[in-house]
N, C-alpha and C positions, 0 to 999 in steps of 0.2 A: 123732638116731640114724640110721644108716645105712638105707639101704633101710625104711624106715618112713613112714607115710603118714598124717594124720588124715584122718576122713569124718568129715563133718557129716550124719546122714541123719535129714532131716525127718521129723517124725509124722506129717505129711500123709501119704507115703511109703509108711509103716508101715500104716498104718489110716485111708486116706482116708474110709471109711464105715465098712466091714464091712475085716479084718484080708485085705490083700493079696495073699495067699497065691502066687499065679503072680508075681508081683514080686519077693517074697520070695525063693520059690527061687532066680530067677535069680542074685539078689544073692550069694545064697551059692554059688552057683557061679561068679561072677566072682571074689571072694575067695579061694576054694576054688584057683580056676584060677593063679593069682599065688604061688606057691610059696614067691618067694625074697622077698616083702615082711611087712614086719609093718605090722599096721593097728591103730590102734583107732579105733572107733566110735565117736561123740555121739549118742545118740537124742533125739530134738524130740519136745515134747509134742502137737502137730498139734490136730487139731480136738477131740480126744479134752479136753485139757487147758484150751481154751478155753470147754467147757463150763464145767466145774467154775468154772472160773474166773469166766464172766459170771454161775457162780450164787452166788458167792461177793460177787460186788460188788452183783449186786440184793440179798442179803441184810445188806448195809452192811458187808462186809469191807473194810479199806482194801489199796492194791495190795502191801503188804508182805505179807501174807497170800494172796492170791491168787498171787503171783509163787512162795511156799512150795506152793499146791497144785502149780503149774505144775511146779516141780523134784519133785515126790512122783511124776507121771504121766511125766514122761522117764525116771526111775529105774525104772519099773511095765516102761515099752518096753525099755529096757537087759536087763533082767532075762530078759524075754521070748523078745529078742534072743540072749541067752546062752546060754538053754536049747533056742533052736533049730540051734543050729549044733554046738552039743555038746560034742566034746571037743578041738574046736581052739580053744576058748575059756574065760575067765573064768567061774568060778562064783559069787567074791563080787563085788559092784559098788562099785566104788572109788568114796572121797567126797573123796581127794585127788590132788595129782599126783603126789606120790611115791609112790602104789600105781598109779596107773597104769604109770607106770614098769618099778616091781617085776613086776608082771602081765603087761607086755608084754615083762620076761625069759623069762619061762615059758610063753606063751601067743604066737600068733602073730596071735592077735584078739582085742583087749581089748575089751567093750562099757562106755561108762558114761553116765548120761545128765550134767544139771548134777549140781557139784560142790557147791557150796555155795550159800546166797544172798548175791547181792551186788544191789546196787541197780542200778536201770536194764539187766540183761542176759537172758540168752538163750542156749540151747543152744549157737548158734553164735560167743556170746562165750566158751563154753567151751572148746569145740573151739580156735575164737583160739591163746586160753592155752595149751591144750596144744601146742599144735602148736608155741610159742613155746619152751615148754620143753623138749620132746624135740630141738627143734630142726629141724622136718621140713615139707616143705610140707601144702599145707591145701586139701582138697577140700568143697565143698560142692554136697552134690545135693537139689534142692530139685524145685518142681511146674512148671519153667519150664527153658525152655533156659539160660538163664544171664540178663543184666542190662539191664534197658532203660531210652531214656528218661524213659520212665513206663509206668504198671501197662498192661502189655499186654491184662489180662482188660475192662481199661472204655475204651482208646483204641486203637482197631485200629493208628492211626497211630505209634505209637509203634517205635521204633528200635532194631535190636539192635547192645548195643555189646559186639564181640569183645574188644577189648583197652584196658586203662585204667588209670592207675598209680594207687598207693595214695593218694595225695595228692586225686587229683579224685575215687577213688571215696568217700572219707570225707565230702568236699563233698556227695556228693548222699546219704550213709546220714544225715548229721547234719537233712536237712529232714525226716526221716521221724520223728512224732513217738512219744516212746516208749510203751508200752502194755504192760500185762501177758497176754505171750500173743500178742504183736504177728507178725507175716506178712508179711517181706520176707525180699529175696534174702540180707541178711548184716546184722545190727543194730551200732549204733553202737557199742558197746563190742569188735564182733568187728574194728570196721574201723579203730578206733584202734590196737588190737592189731597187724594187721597191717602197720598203718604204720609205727610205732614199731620192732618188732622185725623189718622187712621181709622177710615171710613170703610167700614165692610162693603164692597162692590162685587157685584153680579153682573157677569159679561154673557147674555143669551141672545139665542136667536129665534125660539118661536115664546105662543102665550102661556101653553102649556107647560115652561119651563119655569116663567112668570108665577102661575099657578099653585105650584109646587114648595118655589120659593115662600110663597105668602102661607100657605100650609106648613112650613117647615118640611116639607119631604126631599127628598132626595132629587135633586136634577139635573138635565144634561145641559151642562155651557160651564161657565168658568170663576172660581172664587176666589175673589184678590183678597187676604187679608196679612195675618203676620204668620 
C-alpha cells in the first residue's frame, strides 16, 4: 500500500517500568505530524509480558501457554494504544490481516498487537508479516539505536552496524536462541520474513530516527536491505 509504513513499537517503549507517558506523547505527535502516511502499529509485550510469562513457566506452563499470555499483553498495549490517540484510530483490535487492511481503509493508524499464535514468534514477526502483506516497508523501534555485534548493554566493545542485507542479518538472528518473551533487535521469524519477501526494515531506537526515515533523510540506526 502506498505511502504506508509498519512500526514495530516495543513494550519496553511503552511501559519500561511505569507507562511512559512523555515518550508517548511524542510518538503521537510524530505520527500526528505525518499527514499523508498510513501507519499501523505492532505493540510488544515488554517487560510487562515477560512477567506473566516467567510466572507462568515457574508454575509449570509449557511455552505454548506462556507465548498465549505474551499475545494477551501485546493486545492489552494495542488497545491501550488505541484509545490514546483517539479518533485517528482503530477502536476494534484486529486478530487478522485482512482487518488490518480493512482498518487501515478507514483509519490512518491501525493499532494491533500479535495476531495469532504461531510457534517460535514475536511481535516483530508480526509486524514482518504485515508489512509483507500490505506490501510496505518495515520500521522497528526498539530500546537500542539500531544492531550490533553483540548485546551492547554487557560488551561496551561491541560494534554498530549501519547497514546489512537480509541474508547476513538472518545469520546472526538465527544464533539467538528462541524464548518465550525473548529481547532482541528483530527475532527469527521477523528476519526470515524479511528475507524471503525483501522487505526494506529499519532497525532504530529513538522518534527522531523515525522522522528522518519518513522524510527520507539520513538516519542513525540500522538498514536491512539487499
Amino acid at each position: 500500500m502506498k505511502n504506508t509504513w509498519v512500526i514495530s513499537l516495543g513494550g519496553s517503549r511503552i511501559i519500561p517500568g511505569e507507562v511512559d507517558d512523555k515518550f508517548l506523547l511524542k510518538f503521537k505527535q510524530l505520527i500526528s505530524s505525518h499527514k499523508s502516511q498510513r501507519f499501523v502499529v505492532v505493540t510488544g509485550g515488554g517487560s510487562t509480558a515477560r512477567k506473566y510469562i516467567l510466572a507462568l513457566k515457574k508454575l509449570g506452563k509449557k511455552t505454548k501457554a506462556q507465548s498465549k499470555e505474551g499475545i494477551a499483553i501485546t493486545r492489552l498495549h494495542a488497545e491501550f494504544m488505541a484509545r490514546f490517540f483517539g479518533k485517528i484510530t482503530n477502536e476494534e483490535i484486529p486478530t487478522n490481516m485482512k482487518k488490518v487492511k480493512n482498518l487501515l481503509a478507514k483509519n490512518r493508524v491501525v493499532f494491533c498487537g500479535a495476531l495469532r499464535y504461531r510457534r517460535k514468534n514475536t511481535s516483530d514477526g508480526t509486524a514482518a508479516k504485515i508489512a509483507s502483506y500490505l506490501q510496505c516497508p518495515f520500521i522497528n523501534l526498539t530500546n537500542v539505536k539500531g544492531l550490533y555485534s553483540s548485546d551492547p548493554t554487557k560488551n561496551k566493545k561491541a560494534k554498530f552496524i549501519s547497514k546489512i542485507t537480509w541474508k547476513d542479518f538472518i545469520e546472526i538472528a538465527k544464533k539467538v536462541k528462541y524464548k518465550a518473551g525473548q529481547h532482541f533487535v528483530l527475532d527469527q521469524s521477523a528476519a526470515k520474513t524479511i528475507q524471503d519477501k525483501k522487505i526494506t526494515t529499519y532497525l532504530v531506537g529513538s522518534l527522531g530516527a523515525i522522522d528522518k526515515i519518513l522524510k527520507n533523510k539520513k538516519f542513525i540506526g540500522t538498514l536491512i536491505s539487499e
